[in-house]
C-alpha positions as CSV (number, residue, x, y, z in Angstrom):
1,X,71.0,42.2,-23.1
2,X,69.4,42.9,-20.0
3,X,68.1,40.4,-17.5
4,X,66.1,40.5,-14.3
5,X,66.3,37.6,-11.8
6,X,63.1,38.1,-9.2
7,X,63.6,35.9,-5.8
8,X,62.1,35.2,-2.6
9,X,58.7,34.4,-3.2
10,X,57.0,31.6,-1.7
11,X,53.7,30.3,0.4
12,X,53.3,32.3,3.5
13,X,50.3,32.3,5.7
14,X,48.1,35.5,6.4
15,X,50.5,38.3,8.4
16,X,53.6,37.0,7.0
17,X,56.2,38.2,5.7
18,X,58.4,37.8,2.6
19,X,61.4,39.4,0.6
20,X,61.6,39.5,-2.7
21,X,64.6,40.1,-4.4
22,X,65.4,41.3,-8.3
23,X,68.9,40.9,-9.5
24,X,69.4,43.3,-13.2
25,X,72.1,42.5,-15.4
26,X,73.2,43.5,-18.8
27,X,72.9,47.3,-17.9
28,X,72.7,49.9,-15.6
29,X,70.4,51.7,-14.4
30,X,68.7,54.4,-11.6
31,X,66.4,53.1,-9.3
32,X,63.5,55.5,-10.6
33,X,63.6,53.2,-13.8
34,X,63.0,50.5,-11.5
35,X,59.5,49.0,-10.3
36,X,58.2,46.3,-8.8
37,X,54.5,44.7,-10.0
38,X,51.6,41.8,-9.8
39,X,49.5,39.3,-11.7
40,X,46.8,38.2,-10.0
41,X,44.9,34.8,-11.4
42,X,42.9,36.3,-13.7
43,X,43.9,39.9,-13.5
44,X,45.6,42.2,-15.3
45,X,49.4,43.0,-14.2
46,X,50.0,46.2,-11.8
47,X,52.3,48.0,-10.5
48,X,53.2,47.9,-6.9
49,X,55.7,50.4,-5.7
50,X,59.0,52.4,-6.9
51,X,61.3,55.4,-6.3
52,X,60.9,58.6,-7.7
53,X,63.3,60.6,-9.6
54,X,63.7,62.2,-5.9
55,X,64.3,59.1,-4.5
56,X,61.0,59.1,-2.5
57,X,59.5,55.6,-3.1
58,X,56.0,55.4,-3.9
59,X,53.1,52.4,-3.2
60,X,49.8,51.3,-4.4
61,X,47.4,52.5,-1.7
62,X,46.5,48.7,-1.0
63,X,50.1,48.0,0.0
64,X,50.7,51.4,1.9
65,X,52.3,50.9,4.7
66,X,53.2,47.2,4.5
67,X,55.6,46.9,1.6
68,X,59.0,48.3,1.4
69,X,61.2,49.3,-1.6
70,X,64.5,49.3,-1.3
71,X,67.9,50.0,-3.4
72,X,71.3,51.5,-3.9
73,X,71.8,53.5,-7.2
74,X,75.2,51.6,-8.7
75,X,74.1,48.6,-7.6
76,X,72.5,45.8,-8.9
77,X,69.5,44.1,-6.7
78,X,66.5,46.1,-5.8
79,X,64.2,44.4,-2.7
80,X,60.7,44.3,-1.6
81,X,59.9,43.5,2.1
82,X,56.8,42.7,2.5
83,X,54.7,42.5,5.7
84,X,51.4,41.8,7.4
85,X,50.6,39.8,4.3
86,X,47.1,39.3,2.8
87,X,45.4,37.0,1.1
88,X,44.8,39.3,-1.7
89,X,48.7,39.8,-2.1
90,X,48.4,36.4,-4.0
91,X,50.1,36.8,-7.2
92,X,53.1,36.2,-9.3
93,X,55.7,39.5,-8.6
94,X,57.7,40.9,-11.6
95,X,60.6,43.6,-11.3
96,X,60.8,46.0,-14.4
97,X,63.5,47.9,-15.6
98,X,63.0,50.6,-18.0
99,X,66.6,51.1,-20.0
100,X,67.1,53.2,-23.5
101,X,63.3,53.1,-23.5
102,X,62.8,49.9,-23.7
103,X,60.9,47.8,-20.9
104,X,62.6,44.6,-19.6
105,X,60.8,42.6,-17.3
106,X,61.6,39.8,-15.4
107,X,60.0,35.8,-15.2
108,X,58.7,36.8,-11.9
109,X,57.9,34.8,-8.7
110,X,55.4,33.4,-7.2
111,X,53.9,35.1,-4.1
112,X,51.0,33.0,-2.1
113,X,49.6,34.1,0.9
114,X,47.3,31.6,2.4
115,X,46.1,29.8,5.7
């Protein structure tokens, strides 16, 4: 059975910084099965950043230049650093893995950014 084990969140004010951590056990897997995503209050969830099949990662426009994904195929724990916080980063973060088709998602953590 896979499990994901997201880390690192907190409360942060405005042009902070965080990392978040996802630990995946159970299974392995290649980092361009692996993505990182949000819930807002209220919203629906989305997806935040990954690594392409070419290893290139890739980024929401809104986090463009202030998140960071970051992994080693073979290994276990994928990061996101996160900078210049906004408040709009608010939300709770999930890691997703995607193995023998199936999604597996993580309980996520918490991510406030606030003065």
């Amino acid at each position: 059975q896979v499990h994901l084990v997201e880390s690192g969140g907190g409360l942060v004010q405005p042009g902070g910084s965080l990392r978040l951590s996802c630990v995946v056990s159970g299974a392995g897997f290649s980092l361009r099965d692996l993505g990182w995503y949000r819930q807002a209050p209220g919203e629906q969830r989305e997806w935040v950043a990954g690594i392409s099949s070419s290893g290139i990662p890739n980024y929401r426009d809104s986090v463009k230049g202030r998140f960071t994904i970051s992994g080693v195929n073979g290994k276990n724990m994928v990061y996101l650093q996160m900078t210049n916080l906004k408040p709009e980063d608010t939300a709770m973060y999930y890691c997703k893995v995607v193995t023998s088709g199936a999604d597996n998602w993580g309980k996520g953590t918490l991510v406030t950014v606030s003065s």
